[in-house]
C-alpha atoms as an extended CHARMM CRD file, in Angstrom:
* protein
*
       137  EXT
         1         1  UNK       CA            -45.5950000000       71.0410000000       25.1400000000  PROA      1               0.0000000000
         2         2  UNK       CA            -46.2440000000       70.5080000000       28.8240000000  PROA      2               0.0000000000
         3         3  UNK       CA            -48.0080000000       72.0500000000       31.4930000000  PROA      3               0.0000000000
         4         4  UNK       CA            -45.3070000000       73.9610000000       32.6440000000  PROA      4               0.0000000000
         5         5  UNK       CA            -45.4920000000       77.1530000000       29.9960000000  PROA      5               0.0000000000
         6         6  UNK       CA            -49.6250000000       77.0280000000       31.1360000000  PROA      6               0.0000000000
         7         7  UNK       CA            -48.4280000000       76.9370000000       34.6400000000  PROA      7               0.0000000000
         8         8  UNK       CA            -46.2330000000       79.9390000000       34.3680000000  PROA      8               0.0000000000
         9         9  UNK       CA            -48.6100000000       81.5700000000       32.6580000000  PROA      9               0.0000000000
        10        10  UNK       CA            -51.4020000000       81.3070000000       35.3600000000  PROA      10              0.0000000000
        11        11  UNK       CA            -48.6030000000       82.9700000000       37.8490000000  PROA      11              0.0000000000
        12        12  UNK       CA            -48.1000000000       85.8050000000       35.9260000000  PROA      12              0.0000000000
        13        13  UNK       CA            -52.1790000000       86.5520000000       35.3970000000  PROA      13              0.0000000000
        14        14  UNK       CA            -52.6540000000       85.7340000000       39.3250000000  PROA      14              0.0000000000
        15        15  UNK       CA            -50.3480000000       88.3440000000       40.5110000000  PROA      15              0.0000000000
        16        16  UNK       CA            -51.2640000000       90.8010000000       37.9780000000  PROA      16              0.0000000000
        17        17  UNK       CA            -55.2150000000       90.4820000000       37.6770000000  PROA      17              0.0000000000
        18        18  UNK       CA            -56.2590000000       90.0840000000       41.0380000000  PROA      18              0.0000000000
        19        19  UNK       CA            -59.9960000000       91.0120000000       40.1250000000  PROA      19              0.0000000000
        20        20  UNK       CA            -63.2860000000       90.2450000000       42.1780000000  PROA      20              0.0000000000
        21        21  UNK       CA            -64.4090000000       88.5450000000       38.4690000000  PROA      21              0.0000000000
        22        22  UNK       CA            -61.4850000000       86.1020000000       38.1720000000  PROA      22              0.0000000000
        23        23  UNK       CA            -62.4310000000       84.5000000000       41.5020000000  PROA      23              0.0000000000
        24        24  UNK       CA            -64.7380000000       81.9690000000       40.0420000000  PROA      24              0.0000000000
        25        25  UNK       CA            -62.7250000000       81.6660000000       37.1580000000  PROA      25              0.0000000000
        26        26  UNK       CA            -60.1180000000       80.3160000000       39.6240000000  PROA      26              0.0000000000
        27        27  UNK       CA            -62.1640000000       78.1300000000       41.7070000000  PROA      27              0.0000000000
        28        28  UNK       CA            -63.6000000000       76.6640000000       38.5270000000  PROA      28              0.0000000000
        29        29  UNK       CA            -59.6420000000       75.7770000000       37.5120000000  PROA      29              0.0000000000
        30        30  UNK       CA            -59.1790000000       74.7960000000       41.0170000000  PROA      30              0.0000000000
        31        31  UNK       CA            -61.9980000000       71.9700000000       41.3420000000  PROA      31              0.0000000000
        32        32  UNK       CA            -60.8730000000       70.6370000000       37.0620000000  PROA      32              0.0000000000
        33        33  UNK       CA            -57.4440000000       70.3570000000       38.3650000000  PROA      33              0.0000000000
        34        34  UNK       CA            -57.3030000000       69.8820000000       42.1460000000  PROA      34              0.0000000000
        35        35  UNK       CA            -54.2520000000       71.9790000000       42.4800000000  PROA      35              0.0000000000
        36        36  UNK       CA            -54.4210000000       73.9060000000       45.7430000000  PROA      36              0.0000000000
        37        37  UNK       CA            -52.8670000000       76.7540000000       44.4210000000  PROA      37              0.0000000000
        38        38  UNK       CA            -55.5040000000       77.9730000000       41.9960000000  PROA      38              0.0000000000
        39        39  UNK       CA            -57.4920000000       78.1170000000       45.2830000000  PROA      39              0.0000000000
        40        40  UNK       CA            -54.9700000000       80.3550000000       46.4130000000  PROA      40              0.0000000000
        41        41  UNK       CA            -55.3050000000       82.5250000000       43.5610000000  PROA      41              0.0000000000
        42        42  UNK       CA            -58.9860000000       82.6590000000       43.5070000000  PROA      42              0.0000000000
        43        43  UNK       CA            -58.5290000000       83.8630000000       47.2210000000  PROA      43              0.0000000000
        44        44  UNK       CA            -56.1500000000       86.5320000000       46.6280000000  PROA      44              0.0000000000
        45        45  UNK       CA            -59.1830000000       87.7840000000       43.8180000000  PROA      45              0.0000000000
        46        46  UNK       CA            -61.7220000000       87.3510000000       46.8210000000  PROA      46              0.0000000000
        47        47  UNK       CA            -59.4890000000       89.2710000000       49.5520000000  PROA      47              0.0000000000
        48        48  UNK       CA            -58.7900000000       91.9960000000       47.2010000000  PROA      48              0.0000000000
        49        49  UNK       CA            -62.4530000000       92.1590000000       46.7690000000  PROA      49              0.0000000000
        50        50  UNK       CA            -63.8120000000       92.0500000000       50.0100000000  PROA      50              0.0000000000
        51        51  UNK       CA            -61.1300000000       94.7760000000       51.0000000000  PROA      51              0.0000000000
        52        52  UNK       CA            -62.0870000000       97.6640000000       48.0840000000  PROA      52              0.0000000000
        53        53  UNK       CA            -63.3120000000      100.5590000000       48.8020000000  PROA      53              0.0000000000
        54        54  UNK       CA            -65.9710000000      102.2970000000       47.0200000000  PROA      54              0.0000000000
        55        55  UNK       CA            -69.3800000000      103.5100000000       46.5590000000  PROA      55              0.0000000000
        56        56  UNK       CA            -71.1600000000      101.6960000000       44.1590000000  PROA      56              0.0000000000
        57        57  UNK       CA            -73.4960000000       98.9620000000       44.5810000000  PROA      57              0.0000000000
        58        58  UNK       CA            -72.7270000000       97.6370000000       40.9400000000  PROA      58              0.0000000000
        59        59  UNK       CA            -72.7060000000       93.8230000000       40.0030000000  PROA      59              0.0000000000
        60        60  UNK       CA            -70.4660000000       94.7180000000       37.6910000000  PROA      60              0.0000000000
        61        61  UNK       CA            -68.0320000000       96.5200000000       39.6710000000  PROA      61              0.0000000000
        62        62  UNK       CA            -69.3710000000       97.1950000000       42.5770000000  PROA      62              0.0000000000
        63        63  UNK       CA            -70.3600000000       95.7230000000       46.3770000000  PROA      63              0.0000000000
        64        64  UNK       CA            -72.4000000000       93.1780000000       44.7990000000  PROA      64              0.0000000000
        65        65  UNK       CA            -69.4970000000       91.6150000000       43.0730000000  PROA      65              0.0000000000
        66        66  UNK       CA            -67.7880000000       91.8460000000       45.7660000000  PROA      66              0.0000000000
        67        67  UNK       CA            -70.4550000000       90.0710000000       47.5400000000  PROA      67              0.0000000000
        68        68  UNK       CA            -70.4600000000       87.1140000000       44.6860000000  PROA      68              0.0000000000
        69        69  UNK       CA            -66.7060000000       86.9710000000       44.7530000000  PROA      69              0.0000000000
        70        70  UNK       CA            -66.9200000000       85.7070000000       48.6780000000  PROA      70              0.0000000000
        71        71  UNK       CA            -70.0010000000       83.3410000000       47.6060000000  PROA      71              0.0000000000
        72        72  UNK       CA            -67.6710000000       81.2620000000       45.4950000000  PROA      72              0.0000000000
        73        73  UNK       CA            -65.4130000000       81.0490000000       48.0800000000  PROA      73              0.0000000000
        74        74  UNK       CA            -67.5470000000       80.5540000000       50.7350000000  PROA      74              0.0000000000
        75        75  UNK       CA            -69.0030000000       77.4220000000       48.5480000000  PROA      75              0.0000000000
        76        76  UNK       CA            -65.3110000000       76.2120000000       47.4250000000  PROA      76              0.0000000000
        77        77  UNK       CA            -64.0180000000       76.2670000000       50.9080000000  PROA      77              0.0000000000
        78        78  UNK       CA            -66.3810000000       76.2620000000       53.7010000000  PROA      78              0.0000000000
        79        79  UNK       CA            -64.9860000000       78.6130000000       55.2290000000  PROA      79              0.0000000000
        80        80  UNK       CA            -67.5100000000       80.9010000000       57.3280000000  PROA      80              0.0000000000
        81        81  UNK       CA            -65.0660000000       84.2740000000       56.9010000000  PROA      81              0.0000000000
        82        82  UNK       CA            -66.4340000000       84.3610000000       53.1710000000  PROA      82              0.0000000000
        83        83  UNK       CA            -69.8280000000       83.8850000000       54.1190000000  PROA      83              0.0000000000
        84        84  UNK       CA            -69.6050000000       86.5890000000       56.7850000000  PROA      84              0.0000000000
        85        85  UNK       CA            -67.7830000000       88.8750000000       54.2700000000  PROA      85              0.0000000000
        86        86  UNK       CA            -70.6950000000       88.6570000000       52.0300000000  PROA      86              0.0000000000
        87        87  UNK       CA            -73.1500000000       89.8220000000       54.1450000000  PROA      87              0.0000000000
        88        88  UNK       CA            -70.8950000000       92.5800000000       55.1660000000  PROA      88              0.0000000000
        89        89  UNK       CA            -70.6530000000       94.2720000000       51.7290000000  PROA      89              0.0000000000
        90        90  UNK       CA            -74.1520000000       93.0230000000       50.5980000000  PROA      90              0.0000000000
        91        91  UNK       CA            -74.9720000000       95.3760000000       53.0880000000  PROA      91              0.0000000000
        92        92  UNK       CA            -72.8460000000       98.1370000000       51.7870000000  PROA      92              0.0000000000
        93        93  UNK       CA            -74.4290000000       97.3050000000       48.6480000000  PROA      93              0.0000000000
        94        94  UNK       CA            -78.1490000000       97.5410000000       49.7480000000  PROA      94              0.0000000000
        95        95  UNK       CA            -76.5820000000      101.2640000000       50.9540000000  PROA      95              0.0000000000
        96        96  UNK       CA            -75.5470000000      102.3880000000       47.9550000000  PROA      96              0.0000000000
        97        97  UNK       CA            -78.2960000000      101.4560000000       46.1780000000  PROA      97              0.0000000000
        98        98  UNK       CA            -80.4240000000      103.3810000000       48.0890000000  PROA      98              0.0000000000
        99        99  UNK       CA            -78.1010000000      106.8720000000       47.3250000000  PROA      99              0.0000000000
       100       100  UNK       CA            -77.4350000000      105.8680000000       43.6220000000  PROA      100             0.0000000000
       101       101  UNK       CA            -79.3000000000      106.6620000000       40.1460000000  PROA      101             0.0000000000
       102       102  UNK       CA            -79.0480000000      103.5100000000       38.6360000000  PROA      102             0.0000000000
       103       103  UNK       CA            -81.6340000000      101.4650000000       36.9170000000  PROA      103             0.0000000000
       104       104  UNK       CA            -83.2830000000       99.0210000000       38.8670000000  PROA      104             0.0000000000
       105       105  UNK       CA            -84.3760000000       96.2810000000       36.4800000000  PROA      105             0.0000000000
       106       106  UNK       CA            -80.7390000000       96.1220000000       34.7510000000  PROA      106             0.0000000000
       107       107  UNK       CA            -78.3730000000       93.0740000000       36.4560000000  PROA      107             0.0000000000
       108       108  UNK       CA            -75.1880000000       94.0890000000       36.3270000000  PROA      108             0.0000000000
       109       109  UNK       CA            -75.0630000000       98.1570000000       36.4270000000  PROA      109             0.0000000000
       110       110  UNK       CA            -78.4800000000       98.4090000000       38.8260000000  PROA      110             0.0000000000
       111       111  UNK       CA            -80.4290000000       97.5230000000       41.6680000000  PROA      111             0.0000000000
       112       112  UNK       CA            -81.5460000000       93.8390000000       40.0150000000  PROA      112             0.0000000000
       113       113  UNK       CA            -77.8640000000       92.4290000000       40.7540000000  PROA      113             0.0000000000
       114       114  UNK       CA            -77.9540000000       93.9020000000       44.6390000000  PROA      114             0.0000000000
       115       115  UNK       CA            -81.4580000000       91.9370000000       44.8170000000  PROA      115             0.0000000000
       116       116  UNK       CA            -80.1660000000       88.6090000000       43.6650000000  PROA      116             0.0000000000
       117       117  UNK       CA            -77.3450000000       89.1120000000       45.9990000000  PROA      117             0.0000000000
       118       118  UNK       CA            -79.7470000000       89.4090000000       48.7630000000  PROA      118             0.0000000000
       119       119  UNK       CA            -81.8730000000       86.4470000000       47.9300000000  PROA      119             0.0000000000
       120       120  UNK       CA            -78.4130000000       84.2910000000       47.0430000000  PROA      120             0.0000000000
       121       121  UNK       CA            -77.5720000000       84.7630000000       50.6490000000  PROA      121             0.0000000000
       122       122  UNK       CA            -80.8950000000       82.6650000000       52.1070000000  PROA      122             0.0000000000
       123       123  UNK       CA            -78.9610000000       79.6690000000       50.1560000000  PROA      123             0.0000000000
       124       124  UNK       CA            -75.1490000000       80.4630000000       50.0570000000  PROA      124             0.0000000000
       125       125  UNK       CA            -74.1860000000       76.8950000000       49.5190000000  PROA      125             0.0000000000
       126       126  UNK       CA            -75.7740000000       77.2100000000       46.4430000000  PROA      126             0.0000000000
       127       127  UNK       CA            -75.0080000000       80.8240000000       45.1370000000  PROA      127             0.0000000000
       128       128  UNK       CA            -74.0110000000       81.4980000000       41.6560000000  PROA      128             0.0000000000
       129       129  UNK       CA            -72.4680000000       84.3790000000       40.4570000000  PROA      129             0.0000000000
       130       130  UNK       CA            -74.8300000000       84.9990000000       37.4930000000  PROA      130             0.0000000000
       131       131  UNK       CA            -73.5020000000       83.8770000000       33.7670000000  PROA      131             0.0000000000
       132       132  UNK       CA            -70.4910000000       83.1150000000       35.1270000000  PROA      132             0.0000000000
       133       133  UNK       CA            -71.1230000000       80.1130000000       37.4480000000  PROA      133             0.0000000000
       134       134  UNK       CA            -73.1150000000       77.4180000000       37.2970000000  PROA      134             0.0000000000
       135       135  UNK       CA            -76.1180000000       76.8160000000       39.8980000000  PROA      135             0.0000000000
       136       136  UNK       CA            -75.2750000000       74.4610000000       42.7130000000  PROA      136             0.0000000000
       137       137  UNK       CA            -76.3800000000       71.6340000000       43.4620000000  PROA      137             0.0000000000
């Protein structure tokens, strides 16, 4: 069969899901393969992320994923933009948590995935988006 029906089929889901969550997903088929432009894509996910607006300070779907989706390029690339976008909405996260009812023991819809964001950023080169990623080494 090829690669070539798989490789099509990554362009289509690039341009159409460009979502903070597929970042990793990305970077992970980046470092298997080695082909630069999965790094593209999972940089397009990241950029997209880093740039939405909103209010909450959500793991899920919030500033904190946005915060994880420039970890994993900051750790991929080197690249201090990412790292400096992290801090910038993981502190727009530690904002809206303050303003928001949400439960503060639960990881990906409360204050618990804002936390880890925080202590992620003392070690960046080894951040891990949590579940999805695997701790660095």
């Amino acid at each position: 069969m090829g690669s070539a029906p798989i490789a099509a089929l990554a362009e289509r889901t690039a341009r159409r899901y460009r979502d903070r969550a597929l970042a990793s997903a990305w970077v992970a088929a980046w470092q298997v393969t080695g082909e630069q432009r999965l790094l593209g894509f999972a940089e397009d996910c990241a950029e997209d992320a880093v740039a939405a607006c909103g209010d909450s300070a959500s793991l899920c779907c919030g500033h904190a994923g946005q915060g994880f989706a420039a970890l994993t390029l900051y750790r991929a690339t080197g690249e201090r933009r990412w790292l400096t976008a992290a801090h910038r909405v993981a502190a727009d996260a530690v904002r809206a948590a303050a303003t928001e009812d949400a439960p503060a023991h639960q990881l990906f819809a409360g204050e618990l995935g804002v936390a880890l964001l925080a202590a992620e950023l003392e070690d960046p080169a080894r951040a891990a988006m949590p579940v999805y990623e695997a701790i660095g080494g």
